[in-house]
C-alpha positions in Angstrom: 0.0 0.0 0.0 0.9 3.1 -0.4 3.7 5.1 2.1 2.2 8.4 3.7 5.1 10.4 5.7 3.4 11.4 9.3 4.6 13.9 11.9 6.2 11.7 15.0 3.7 10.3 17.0 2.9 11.9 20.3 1.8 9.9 23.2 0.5 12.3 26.0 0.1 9.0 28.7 3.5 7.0 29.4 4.1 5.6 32.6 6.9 3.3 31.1 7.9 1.8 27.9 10.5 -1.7 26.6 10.6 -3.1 30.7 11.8 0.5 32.3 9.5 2.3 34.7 9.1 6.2 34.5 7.9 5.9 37.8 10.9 4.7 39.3 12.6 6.8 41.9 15.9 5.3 40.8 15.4 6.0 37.3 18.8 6.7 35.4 19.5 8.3 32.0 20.8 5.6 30.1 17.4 3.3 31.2 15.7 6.5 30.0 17.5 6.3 26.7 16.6 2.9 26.2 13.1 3.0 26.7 12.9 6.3 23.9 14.6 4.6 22.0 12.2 1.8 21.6 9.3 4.4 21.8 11.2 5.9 18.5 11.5 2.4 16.7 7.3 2.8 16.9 7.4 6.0 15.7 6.9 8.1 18.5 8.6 11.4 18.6 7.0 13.1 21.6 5.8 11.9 25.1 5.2 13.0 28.5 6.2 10.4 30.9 3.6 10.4 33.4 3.8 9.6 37.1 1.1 8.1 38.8 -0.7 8.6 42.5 1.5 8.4 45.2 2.4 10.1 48.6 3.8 13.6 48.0 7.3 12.0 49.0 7.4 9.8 47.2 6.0 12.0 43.5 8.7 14.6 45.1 11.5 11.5 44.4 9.9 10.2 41.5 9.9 13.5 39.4 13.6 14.4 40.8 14.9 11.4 38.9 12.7 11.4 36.1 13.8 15.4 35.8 17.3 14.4 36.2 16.9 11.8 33.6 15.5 13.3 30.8 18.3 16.3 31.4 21.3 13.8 31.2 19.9 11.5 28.3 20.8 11.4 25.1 16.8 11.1 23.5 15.0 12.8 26.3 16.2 17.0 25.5 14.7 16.6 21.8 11.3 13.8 23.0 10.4 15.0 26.7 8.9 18.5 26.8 7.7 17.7 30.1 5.0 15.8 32.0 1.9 14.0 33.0 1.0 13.8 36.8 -1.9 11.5 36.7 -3.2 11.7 40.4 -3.3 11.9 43.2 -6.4 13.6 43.1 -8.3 10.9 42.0 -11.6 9.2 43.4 -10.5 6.4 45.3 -13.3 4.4 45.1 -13.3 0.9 43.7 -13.3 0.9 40.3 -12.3 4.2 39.5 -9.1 4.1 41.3 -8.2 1.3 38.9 -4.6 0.4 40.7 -3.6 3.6 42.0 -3.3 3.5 45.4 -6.7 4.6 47.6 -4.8 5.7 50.4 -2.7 8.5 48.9 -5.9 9.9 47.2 -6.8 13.5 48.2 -8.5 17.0 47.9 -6.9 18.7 44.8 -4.2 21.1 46.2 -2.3 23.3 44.3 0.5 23.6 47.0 1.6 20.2 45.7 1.6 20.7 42.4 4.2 24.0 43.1 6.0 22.1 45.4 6.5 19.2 42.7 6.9 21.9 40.2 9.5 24.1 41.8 12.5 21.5 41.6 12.3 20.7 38.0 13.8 22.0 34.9 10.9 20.4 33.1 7.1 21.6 34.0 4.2 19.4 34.0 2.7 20.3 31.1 -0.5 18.0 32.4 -2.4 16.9 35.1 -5.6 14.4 35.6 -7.8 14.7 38.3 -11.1 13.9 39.3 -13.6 17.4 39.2 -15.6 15.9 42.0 -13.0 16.2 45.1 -12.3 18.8 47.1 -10.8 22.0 45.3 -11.0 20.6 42.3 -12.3 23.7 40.0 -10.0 26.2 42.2 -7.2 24.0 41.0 -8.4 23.9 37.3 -8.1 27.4 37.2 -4.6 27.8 38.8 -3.3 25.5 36.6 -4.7 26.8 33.6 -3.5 30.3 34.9 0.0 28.5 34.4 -0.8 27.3 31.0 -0.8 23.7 32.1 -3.3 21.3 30.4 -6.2 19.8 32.8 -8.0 16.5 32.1 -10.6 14.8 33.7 -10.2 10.9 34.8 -10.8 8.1 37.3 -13.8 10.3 38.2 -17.7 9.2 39.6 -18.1 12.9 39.1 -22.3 14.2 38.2 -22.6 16.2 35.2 -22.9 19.2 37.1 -19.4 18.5 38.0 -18.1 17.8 34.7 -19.4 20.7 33.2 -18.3 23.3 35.9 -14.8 21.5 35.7 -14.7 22.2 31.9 -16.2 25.9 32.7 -12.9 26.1 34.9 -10.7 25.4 32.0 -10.3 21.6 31.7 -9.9 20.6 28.2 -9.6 16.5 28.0 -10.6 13.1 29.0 -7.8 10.7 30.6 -8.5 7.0 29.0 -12.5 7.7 28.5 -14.2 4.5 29.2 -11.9 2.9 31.9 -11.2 3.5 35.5 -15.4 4.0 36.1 -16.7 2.2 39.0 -19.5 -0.3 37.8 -22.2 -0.5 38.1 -23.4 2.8 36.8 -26.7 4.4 36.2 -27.1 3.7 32.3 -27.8 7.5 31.9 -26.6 9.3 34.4 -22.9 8.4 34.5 -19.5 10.4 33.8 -18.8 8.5 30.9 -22.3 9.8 29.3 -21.7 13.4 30.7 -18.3 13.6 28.8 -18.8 11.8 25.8 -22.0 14.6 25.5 -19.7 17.7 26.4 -18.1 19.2 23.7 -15.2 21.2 25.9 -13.7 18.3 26.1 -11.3 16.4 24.1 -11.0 12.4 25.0 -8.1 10.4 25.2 -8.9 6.2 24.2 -6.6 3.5 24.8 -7.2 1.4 21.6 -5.6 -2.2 22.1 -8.8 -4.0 22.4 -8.4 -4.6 26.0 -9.3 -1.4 27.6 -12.2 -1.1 25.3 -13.9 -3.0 23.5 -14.0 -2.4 19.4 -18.1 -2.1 19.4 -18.0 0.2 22.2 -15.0 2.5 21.3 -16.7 2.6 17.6 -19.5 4.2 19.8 -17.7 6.1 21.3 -15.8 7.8 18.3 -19.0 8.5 16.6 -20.1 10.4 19.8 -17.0 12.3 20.3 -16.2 12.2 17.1 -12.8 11.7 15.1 -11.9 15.4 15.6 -12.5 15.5 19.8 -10.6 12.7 19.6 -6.8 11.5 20.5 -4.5 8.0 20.9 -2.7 7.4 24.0 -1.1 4.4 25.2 -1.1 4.3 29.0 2.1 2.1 28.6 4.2 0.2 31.4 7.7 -1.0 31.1 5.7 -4.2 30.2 5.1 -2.5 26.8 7.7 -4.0 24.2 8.7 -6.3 26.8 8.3 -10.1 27.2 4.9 -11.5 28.9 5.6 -11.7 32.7 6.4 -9.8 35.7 7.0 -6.2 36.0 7.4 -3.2 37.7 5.3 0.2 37.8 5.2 2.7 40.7 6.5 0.5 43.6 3.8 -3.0 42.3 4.6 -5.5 40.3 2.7 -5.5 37.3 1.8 -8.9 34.5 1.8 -8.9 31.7 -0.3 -11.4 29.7 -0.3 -14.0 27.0 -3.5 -12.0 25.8 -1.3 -9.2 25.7 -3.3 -7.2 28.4 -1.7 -6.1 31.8 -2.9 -6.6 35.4 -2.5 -6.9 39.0 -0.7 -10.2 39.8 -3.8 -12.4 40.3 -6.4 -9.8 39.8 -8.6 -9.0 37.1 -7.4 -5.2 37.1 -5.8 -3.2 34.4 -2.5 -1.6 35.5 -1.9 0.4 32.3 -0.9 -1.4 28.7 1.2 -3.1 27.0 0.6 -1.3 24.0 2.6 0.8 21.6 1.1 3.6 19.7 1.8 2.8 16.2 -0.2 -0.6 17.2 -2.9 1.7 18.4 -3.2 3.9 15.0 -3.1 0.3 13.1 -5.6 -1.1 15.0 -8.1 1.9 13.9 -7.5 1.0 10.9 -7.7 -2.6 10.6 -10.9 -2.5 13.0 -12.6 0.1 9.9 -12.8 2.9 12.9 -10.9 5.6 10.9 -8.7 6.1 7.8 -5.4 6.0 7.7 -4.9 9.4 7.7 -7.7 10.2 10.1 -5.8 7.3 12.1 -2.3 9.0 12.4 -3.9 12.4 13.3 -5.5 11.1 16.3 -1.6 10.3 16.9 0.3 13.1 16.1 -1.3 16.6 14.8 -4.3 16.3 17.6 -2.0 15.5 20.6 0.1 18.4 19.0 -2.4 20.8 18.9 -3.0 20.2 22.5 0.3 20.7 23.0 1.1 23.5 21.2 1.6 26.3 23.3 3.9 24.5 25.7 5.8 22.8 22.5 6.3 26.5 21.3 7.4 27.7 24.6 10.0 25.1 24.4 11.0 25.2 20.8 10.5 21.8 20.0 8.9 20.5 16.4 7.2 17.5 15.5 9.6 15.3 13.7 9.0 13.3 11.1 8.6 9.2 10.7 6.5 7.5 8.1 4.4 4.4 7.9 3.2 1.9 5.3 -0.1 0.0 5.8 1.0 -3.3 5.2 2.3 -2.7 9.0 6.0 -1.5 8.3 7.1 0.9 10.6 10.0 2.8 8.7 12.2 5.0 11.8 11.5 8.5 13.3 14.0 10.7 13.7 14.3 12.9 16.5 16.7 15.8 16.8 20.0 14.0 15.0 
C-alpha cells in the first residue's frame, strides 16, 4: 500500500515503555535512553512520561529522577517537553481508582503541584484529576493560569461536576471509558456526561483490552474523530516479554492475551501497547482512515500541546508508515 510520511507520534500518557519504569525513583538516563529509543523504533517522537498517584514524598522523588533523567539522556532533551501527573487527586473508590493507590488519594491542592513543580527544569505540562473532590475547579483554574493542560479521569463525578470543571478550563478526557466504578446508572454516568460535552477532548486506549471495538466505535461517533486522540497508558511491560514487571513500587503482569494486570487480579494496571499498534488497530478494526488514524496520533495531541511545545521550541519530527504494517524509523533531533 501506499507510504504516507506522518509527523512523529505523540503519546501524551507514558508511565513506562520496553521493561523501564518512569515511575521509578531510581530512574537513570541511560534506562531513559533505552526506553525512547524503543518508543522511537514505533514512531513516537513526543511523550510525556507520566507519574502516577503516590504520597507527596514519594512524586517529590519520582519526578527528581525522572527530571534528572530526561536532562542527562541522550533522546530525552529533543522527545520529553515535560510531564503528566496522573493523580493523586483521583476518586479512590473501587473501580475508579483502577490500581492507583486509595490511600494517597486526596483533595486537589495546588500547594503540591508547586512544590513538585518548583525543583524541575521540566514543567508538568498535564495533570488528571477527578472534578468531584475537594478544590477541584479552584485547581483547574490555577493550573490553567500557568498554561498547564487539565484533564478529567478516574472520576464518579455528576454532570454538574463535569461541566463546571470544563467551565474552569479543563480541556480533556484521561482514557475515556476505563477507570469508572461499575455498576453505573445507564444514563446518568461520567462516561455519558463527557462523551455529551463538547469542551472536552477524549483520550482512548485502543488495544482492544481497555475497550472493546463495538464500544470504542460508539464512542468515536459520539466524540467524534476530531474531539478525539490515541494514547497508550504504557508500562515498562510494553515492548517487553509476557511476565512480571514493575510500575510505581507493584509488580505489574503482563499477559499472553497481551493485556496487563495486578498479579492475580482482574485489574488493568496500564498497557502493553505501543502507539503505532494503536493507530493500526483503527484501521484494521474500519474505525478511521489511515490518515484520520495517524492524526489522532500526532497533529491532535500536538495541537494540545502547542503552546507548551512552542514555549520550548520543539517541532514535530518526522517518521513514516506503510499500511502493510511497516514501521519505517522516526528521527528525533539528530
Amino acid at each position: 500500500m501506499a507510504e504516507c510520511v506522518t509527523p512523529g507520534l505523540i503519546d501524551l500518557q507514558v508511565n513506562g515503555y520496553a521493561g523501564v519504569d518512569f515511575n521509578d525513583a531510581g530512574l537513570t538516563a541511560d534506562a531513559l535512553d533505552h526506553a525512547l529509543a524503543a518508543m522511537r523504533e514505533a514512531g513516537v517522537g513526543l511523550c510525556l512520561p507520566t507519574l502516577i498517584t503516590a504520597t507527596d514524598d514519594e512524586l517529590g522523588s519520582r519526578f527528581a529522577a525522572l527530571d534528572r533523567a530526561v536532562a542527562h539522556s541522550r533522546l530525552g532533551p529533543a522527545m520529553v517537553p515535560g510531564f503528566h501527573l496522573e493523580g493523586p487527586f483521583l476518586n479512590p473508590s473501587p473501580g475508579s481508582a483502577g490500581c492507583h493507590p486509595p490511600a494517597a488519594m486526596g483533595p486537589a491542592r495546588p500547594e503540591l503541584l508547586a512544590w513538585l513543580q518548583a525543583g524541575l527544569q521540566r514543567p508538568i505540562l498535564l495533570i488528571t484529576l477527578a472534578p468531584e473532590v475537594a478544590g477541584a475547579v479552584d485547581f483547574i483554574r490555577a493550573a490553567r493560569a500557568q498554561g498547564k493542560l487539565v484533564a478529567l479521569g478516574h472520576t464518579l463525578a455528576s454532570a454538574a461536576d463535569i461541566s463546571a470543571a470544563v467551565a474552569a478550563g479543563a480541556g480533556l478526557s484521561t482514557h475515556l471509558g476505563n477507570a469508572i466504578s461499575a455498576p453505573v446508572h445507564k444514563f446518568a454516568n461520567p462516561l455519558m456526561a463527557q462523551l455529551a460535552e463538547d469542551g472536552l477532548t477524549a483520550s482512548f486506549i485502543a488495544d482492544g483490552t481497555h475497550i472493546p471495538r463495538a464500544a470504542l466505535r460508539v464512542f468515536l461517533r459520539a466524540k467524534t474523530l476530531s474531539r478525539s486522540i490515541l494514547v497508550t497508558d504504557a508500562t515498562a511491560a510494553a515492548a517487553a516479554p509476557v511476565g512480571i514487571h514493575d510500575f510505581a513500587g507493584m509488580r505489574i503482569e503482563r499477559t499472553a492475551d497481551g493485556s496487563v494486570r495486578v498479579p492475580g487480579e482482574p485489574t488493568l494496571a496500564g498497557s502493553a501497547l505501543c502507539l503505532d499498534q494503536a493507530v493500526r488497530n483503527l484501521v484494521a478494526w474500519g474505525l478511521a482512515e489511515p490518515r484520520a488514524a495517524i492524526a489522532l496520533a500526532a497533529d491532535q495531541p500536538a495541537k494540545l500541546l502547542a503552546p507548551a511545545l512552542a514555549a520550548h521550541g520543539i517541532d514535530a519530527d518526522a517518521g513514516y508508515l506503510d499500511w502493510d504494517a511497516t514501521l519505517h524509523p522516526c528521527w528525533v533531533g539528530l
